[in-house]
DOZA-551728 format. One record per residue (C-alpha): residue in one letter; residue number from 1; x, z, y. Coordinates in Angstrom, 2 decimals. Each point is the difference from the previous one (the first is absolute). Last residue first. Layout:
<pts>
{"a" NUM {X Z Y}}
...
</pts>
This chain:
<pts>
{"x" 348 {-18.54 5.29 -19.29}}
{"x" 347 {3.84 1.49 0.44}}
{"x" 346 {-1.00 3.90 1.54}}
{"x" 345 {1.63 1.68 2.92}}
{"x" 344 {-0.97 3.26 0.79}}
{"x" 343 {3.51 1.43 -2.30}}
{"x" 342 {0.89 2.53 2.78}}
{"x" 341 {3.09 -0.32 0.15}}
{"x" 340 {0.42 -2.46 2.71}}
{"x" 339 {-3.51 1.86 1.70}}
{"x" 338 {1.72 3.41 0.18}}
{"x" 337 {3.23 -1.17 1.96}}
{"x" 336 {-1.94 -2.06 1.99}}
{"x" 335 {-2.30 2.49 1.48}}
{"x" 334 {-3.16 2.14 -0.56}}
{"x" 333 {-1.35 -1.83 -3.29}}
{"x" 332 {-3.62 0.11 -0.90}}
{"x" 331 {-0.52 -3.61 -1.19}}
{"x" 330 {-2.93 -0.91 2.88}}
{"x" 329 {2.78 1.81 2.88}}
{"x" 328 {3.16 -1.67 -1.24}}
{"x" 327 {-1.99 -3.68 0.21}}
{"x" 326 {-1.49 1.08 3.59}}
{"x" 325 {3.25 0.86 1.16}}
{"x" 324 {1.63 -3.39 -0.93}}
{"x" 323 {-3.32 -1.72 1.53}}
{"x" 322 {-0.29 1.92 3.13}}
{"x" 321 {3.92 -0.80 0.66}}
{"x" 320 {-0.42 -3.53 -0.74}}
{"x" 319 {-2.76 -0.34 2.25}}
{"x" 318 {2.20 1.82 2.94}}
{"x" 317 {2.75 -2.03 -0.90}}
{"x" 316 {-2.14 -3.44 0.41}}
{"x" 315 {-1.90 1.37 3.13}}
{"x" 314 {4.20 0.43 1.83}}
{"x" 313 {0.32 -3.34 -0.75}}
{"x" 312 {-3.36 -1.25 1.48}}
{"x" 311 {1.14 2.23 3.40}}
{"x" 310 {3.14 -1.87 -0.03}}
{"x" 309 {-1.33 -3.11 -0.03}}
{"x" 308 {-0.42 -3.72 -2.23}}
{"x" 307 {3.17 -0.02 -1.53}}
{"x" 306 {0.86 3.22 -0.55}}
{"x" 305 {-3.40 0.13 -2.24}}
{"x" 304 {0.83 -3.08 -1.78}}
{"x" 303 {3.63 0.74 -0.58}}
{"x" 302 {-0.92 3.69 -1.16}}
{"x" 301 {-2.62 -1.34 -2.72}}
{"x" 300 {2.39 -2.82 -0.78}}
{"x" 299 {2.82 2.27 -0.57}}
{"x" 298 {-0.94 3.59 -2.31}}
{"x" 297 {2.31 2.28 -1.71}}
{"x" 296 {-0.22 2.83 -2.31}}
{"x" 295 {2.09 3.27 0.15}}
{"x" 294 {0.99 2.09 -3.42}}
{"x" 293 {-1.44 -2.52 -2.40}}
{"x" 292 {-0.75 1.67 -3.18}}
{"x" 291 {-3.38 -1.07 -1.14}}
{"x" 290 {-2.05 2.43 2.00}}
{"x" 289 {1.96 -1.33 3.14}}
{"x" 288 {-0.99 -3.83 -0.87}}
{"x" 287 {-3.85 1.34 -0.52}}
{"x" 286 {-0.11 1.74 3.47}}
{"x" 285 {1.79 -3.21 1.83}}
{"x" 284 {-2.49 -2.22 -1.52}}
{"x" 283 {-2.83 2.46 1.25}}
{"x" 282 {1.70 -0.25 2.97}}
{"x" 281 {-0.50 -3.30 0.53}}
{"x" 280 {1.63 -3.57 -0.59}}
{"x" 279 {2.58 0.64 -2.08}}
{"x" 278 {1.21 -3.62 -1.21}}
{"x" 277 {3.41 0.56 -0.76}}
{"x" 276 {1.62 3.74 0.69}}
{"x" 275 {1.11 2.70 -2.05}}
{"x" 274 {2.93 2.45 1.25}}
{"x" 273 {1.78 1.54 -2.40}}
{"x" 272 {2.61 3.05 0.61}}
{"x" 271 {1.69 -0.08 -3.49}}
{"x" 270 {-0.57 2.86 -1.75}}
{"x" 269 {-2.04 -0.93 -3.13}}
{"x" 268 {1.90 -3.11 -0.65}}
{"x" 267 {-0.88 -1.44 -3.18}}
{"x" 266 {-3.33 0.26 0.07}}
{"x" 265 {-0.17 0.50 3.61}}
{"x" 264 {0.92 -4.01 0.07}}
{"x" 263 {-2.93 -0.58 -2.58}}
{"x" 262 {-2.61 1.52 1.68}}
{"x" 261 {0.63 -1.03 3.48}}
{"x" 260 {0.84 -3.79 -1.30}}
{"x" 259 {-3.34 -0.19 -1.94}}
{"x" 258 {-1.34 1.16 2.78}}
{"x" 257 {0.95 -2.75 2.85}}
{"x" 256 {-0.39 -2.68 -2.21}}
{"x" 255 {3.00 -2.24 -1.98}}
{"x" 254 {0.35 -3.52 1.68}}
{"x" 253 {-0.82 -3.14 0.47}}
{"x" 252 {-3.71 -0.88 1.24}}
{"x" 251 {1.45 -2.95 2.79}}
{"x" 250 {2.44 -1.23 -2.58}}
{"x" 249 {-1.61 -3.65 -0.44}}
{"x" 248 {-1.26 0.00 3.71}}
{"x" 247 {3.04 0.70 1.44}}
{"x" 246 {2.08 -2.34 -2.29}}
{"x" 245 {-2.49 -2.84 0.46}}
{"x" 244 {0.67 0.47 4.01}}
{"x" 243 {3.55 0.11 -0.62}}
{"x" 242 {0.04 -3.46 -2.09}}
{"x" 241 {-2.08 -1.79 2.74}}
{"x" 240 {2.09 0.60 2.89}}
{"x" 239 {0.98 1.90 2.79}}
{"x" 238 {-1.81 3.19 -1.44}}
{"x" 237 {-1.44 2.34 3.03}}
{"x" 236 {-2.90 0.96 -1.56}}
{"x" 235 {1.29 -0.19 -3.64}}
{"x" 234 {1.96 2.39 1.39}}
{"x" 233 {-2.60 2.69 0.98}}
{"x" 232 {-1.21 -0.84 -3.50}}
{"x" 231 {3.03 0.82 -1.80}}
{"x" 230 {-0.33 3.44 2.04}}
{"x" 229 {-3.28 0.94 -1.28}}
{"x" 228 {-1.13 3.13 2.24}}
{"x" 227 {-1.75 2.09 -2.48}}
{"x" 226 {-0.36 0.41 -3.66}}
{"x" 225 {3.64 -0.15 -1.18}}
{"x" 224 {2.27 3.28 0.27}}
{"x" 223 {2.03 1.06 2.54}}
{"x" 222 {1.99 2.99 -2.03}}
{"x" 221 {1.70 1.49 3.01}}
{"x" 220 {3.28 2.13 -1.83}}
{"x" 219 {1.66 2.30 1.05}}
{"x" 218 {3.67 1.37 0.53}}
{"x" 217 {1.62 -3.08 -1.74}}
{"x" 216 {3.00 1.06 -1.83}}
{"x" 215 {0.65 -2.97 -2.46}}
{"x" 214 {-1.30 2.23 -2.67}}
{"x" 213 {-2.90 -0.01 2.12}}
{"x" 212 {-0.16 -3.95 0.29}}
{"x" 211 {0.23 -0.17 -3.12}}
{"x" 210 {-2.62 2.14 -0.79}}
{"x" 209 {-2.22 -1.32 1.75}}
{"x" 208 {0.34 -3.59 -1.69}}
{"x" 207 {-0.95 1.43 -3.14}}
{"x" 206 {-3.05 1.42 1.45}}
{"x" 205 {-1.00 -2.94 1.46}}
{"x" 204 {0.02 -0.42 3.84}}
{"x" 203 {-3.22 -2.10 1.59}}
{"x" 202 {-0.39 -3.68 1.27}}
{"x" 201 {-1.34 0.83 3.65}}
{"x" 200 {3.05 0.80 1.78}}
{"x" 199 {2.33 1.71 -2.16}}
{"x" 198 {2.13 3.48 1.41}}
{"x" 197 {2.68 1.39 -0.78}}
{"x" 196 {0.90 2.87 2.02}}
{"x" 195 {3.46 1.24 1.30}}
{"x" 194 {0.65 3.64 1.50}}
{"x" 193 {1.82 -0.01 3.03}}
{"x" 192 {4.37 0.41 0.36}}
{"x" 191 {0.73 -3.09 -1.49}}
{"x" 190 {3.19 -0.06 -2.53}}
{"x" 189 {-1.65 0.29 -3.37}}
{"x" 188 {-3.10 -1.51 0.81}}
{"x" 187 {1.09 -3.28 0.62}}
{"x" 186 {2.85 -0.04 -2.99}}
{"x" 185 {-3.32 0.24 -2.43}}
{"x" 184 {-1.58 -2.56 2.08}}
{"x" 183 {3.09 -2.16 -0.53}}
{"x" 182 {0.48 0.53 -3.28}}
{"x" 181 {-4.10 -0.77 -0.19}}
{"x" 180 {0.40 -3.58 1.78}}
{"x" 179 {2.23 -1.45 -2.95}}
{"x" 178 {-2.09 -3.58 0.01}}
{"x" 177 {-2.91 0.34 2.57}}
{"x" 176 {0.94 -3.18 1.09}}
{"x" 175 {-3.29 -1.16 1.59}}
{"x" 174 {0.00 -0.49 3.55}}
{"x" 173 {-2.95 -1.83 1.23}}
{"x" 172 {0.97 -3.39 1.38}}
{"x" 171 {-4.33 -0.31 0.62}}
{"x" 170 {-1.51 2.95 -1.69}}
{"x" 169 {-1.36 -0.29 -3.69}}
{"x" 168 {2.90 1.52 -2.03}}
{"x" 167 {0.48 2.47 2.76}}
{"x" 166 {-3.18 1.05 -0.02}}
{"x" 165 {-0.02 0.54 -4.03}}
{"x" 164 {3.73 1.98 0.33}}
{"x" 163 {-1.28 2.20 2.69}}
{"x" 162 {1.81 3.33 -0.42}}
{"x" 161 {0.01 2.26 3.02}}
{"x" 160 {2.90 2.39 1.06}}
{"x" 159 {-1.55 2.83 1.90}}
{"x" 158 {2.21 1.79 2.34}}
{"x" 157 {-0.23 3.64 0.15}}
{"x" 156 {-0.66 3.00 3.39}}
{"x" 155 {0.34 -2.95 2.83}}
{"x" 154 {1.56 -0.24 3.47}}
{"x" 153 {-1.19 -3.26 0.08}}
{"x" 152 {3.06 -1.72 1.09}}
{"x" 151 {2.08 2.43 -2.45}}
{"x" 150 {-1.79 -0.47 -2.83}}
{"x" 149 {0.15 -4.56 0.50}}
{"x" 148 {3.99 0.71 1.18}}
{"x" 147 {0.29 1.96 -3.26}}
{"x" 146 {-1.28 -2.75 -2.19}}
{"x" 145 {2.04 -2.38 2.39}}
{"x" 144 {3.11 2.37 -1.35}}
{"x" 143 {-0.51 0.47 -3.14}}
{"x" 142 {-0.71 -3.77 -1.19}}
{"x" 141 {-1.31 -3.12 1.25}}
{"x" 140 {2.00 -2.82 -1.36}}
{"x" 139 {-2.65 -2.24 -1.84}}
{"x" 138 {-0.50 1.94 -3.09}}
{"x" 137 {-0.46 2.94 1.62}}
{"x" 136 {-3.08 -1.67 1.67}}
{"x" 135 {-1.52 0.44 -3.26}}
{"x" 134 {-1.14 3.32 0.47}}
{"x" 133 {-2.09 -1.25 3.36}}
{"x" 132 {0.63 2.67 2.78}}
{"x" 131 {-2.43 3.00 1.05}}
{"x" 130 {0.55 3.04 2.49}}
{"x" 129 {-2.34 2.99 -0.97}}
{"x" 128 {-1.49 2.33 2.24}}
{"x" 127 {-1.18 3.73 -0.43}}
{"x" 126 {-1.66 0.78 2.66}}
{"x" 125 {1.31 2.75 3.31}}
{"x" 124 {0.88 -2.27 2.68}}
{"x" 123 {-2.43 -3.07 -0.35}}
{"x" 122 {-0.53 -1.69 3.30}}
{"x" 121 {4.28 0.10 0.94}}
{"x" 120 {0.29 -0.73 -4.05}}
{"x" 119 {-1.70 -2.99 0.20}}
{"x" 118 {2.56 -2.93 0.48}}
{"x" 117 {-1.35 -2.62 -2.08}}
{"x" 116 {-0.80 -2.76 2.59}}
{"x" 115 {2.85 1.42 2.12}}
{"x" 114 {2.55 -1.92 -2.91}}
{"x" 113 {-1.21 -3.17 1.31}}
{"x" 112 {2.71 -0.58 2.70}}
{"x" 111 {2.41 0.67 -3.44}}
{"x" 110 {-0.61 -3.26 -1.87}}
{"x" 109 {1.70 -0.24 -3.21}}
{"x" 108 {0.09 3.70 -0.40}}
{"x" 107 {-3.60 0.25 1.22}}
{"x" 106 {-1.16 -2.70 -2.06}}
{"x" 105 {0.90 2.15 -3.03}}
{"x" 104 {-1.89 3.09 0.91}}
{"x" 103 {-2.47 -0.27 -2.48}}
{"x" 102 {-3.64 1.26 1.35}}
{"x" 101 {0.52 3.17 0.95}}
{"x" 100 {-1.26 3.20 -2.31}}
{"x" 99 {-2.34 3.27 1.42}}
{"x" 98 {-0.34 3.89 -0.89}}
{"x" 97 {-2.97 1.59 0.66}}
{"x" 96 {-0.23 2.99 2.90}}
{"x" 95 {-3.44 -0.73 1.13}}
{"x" 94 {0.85 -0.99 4.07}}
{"x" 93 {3.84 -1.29 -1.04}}
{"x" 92 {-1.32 -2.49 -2.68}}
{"x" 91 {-3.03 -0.84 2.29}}
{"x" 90 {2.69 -0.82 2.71}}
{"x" 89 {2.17 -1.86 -2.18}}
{"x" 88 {-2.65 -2.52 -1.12}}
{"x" 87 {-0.84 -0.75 3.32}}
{"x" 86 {4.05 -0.35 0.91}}
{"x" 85 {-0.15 -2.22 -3.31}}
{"x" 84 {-2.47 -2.25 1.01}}
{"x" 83 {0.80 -0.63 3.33}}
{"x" 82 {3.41 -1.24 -0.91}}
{"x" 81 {-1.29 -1.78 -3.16}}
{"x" 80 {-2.04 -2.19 3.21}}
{"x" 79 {3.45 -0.41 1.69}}
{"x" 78 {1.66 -1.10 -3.00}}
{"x" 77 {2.48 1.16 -2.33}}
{"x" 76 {-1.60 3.01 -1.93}}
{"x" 75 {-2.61 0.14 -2.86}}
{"x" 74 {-1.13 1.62 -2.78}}
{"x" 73 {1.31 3.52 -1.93}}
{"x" 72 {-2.96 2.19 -1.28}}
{"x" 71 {-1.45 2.54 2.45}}
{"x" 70 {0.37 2.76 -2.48}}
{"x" 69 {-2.40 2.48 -0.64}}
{"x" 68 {0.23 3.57 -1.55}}
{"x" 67 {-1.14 2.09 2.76}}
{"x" 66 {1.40 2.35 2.48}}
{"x" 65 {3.30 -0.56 -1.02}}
{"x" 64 {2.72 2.20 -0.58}}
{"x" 63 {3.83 -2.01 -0.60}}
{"x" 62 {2.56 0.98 -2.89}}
{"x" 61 {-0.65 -3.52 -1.80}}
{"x" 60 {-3.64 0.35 0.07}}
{"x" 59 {-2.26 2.64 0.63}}
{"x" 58 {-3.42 0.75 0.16}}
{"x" 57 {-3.03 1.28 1.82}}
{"x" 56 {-3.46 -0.93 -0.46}}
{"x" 55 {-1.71 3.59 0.58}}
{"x" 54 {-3.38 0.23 -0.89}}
{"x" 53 {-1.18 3.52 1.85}}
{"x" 52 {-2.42 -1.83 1.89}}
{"x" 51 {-2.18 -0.96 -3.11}}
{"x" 50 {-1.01 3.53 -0.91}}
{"x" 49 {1.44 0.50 -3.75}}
{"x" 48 {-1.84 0.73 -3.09}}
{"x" 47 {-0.77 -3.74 -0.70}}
{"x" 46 {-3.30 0.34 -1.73}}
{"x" 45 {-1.30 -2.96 -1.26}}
{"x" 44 {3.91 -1.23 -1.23}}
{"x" 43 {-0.17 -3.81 -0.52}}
{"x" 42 {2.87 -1.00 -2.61}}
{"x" 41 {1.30 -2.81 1.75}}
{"x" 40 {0.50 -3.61 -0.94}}
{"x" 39 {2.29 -2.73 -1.28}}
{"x" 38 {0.04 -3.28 -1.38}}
{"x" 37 {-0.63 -0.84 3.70}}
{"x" 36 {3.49 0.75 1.01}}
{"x" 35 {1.05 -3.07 -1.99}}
{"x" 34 {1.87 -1.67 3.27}}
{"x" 33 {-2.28 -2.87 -0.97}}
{"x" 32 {1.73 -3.71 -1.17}}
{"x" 31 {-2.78 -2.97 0.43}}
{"x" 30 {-0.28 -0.60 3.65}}
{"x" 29 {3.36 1.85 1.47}}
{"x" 28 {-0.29 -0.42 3.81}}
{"x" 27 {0.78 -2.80 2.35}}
{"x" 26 {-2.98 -1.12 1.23}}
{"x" 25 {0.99 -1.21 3.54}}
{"x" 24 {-0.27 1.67 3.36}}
{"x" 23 {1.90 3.34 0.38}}
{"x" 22 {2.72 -0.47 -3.16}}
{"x" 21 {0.63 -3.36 1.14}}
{"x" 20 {0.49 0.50 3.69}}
{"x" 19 {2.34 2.43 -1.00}}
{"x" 18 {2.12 -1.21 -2.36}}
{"x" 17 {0.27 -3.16 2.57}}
{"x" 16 {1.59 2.16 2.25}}
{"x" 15 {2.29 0.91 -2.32}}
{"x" 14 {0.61 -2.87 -0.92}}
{"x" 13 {0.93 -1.55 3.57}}
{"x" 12 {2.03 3.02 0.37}}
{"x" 11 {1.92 -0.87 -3.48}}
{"x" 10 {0.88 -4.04 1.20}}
{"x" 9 {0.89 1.18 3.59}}
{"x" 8 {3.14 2.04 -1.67}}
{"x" 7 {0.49 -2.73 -2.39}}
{"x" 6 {-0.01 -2.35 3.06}}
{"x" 5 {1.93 2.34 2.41}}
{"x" 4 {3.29 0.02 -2.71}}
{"x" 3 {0.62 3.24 -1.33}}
{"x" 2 {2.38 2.73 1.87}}
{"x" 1 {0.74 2.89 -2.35}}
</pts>
């Protein structure tokens, strides 16, 4: 699909943009929590289990990792998102997690850029997910760019994310999201990788969920509100008065990273779920993984560490790491399998 160059320069610029925003400006959720602290563990005095036995193993969608953390999708298109993700991608490789691009749209528009988000050569073995906005479907992507994006990255499932709100308050966002679920639906009939859906900050319902299962979505990302506010990363960059009011007005929309856990394994108790939205530690990640989530996904945390060294992003996995086995060790649980059925996880 050849675009014009100034649509093409118009979504590099923004996504540079993203990033300076998300790494120097307040743009997080002020008012809206991710709800994980309604919730704590049962303390267990005498675990039972030496602490180097914890194993944090999982799977998801067919693939072993060594722990269950995703490096949530970001960035891609510039230089700088260049450097990021090859960072990222070499911690994902080194700990065995799996990993998400940024969305690969200004890649298809503009294909010198498309080296920013080639990883696979760093990351060989992880489990790596492509990424394309949902409502891009809408404006004459379809199979075969959403294969183009898989193929590029030589990744395992493509995520399809959902960003009505952002869209709503982007400059010439594109909002005709009007029939977008027959087309999803078609979408994962015909490509050959799983498909996720995945929000960016505003949360899945349950109802919604299930749509997009019956639809034939392989998993879903619920992306809940409580961390990175993405009306307020627009209301950044707004052109005008009436986008900055929009920003700010919606800047605490959305349904919270637990509530969405809870009530999309409600409904769906199979459906490989990963929880992300304003986890921030691993103690967040613990809690999310008690609650149903099957991986759980951090961005700013990553983004901030990548951004600054490699040797500071390699500290922030290691502190996770400490803190995820620490939680399993003080509730008496020897792996993950144990601790999600465990019931050590009380509302308070």
């Amino acid at each position: 699909m050849n675009l014009p160059l100034s649509l093409s320069g118009q979504t590099q610029t923004r996504k540079a943009e993203h990033l300076r925003i998300c790494l120097d400006e307040d743009v997080q959720f002020s008012q809206t929590t991710n709800g994980l602290e309604r919730y704590r563990f049962i303390h267990c005095c005498l675990p039972e289990i030496n602490r180097d036995e914890i194993d944090l193993g999982t799977q998801f969608l067919g693939k072993s990792l060594s722990y269950p953390l995703l490096i949530s999708s970001m960035t891609g298109g510039t230089e700088f998102a260049g450097t990021i993700n090859r960072r990222l991608a070499e911690v994902a490789q080194h700990y065995n997690m799996a990993m998400g691009v940024g969305s690969q749209r200004v890649a298809l528009e503009k294909p010198q850029v498309a080296t920013t988000f080639a990883v696979r050569s760093l990351a060989p073995d992880i489990l790596l997910f492509a990424n394309l906005g949902a409502v891009q479907l809408n404006y004459k992507y379809g199979l075969d760019e959403c294969r183009r994006v898989v193929d590029a990255l030589q990744a395992d499932a493509l995520i399809l994310h959902l960003n009505p709100l952002q869209e709503c308050i982007q400059s010439r966002g594109d909002t005709k999201f009007r029939g977008l679920l027959d087309k999803i639906e078609k979408l994962c009939s015909k490509l050959p990788v799983p498909v996720i859906a995945k929000e960016v900050g505003n949360g899945i319902s349950a109802a919604m969920a299930k749509k997009l299962i019956d639809a034939g979505i392989s998993a879903i990302d619920v992306a809940g509100a409580g961390g990175t506010s993405w009306a307020k990363v627009e209301s950044e960059r707004a052109e005008n008065s009436l986008q900055r009011r929009l920003g700010m007005t919606f800047a605490n929309w959305g349904l919270p990273t637990a509530e969405c856990i809870t009530s999309v394994r409600e409904i769906a108790p199979e459906i490989p779920l990963i929880a992300s939205g304003g986890l921030r530690h691993g103690l967040d990640v613990a809690k999310a993984i008690a609650l149903g989530a099957d991986l759980a996904g951090l961005a700013l945390p990553f983004l901030q560490a990548a951004a600054e060294s490699e040797t500071v992003l390699y500290e922030l996995v290691e502190v996770l790491i400490a803190e995820m086995t620490t939680v399993l060790f003080c509730t008496g649980t020897a792996n993950l399998a144990e601790f999600k059925h465990s019931q050590v996880l009380q509302r308070v």
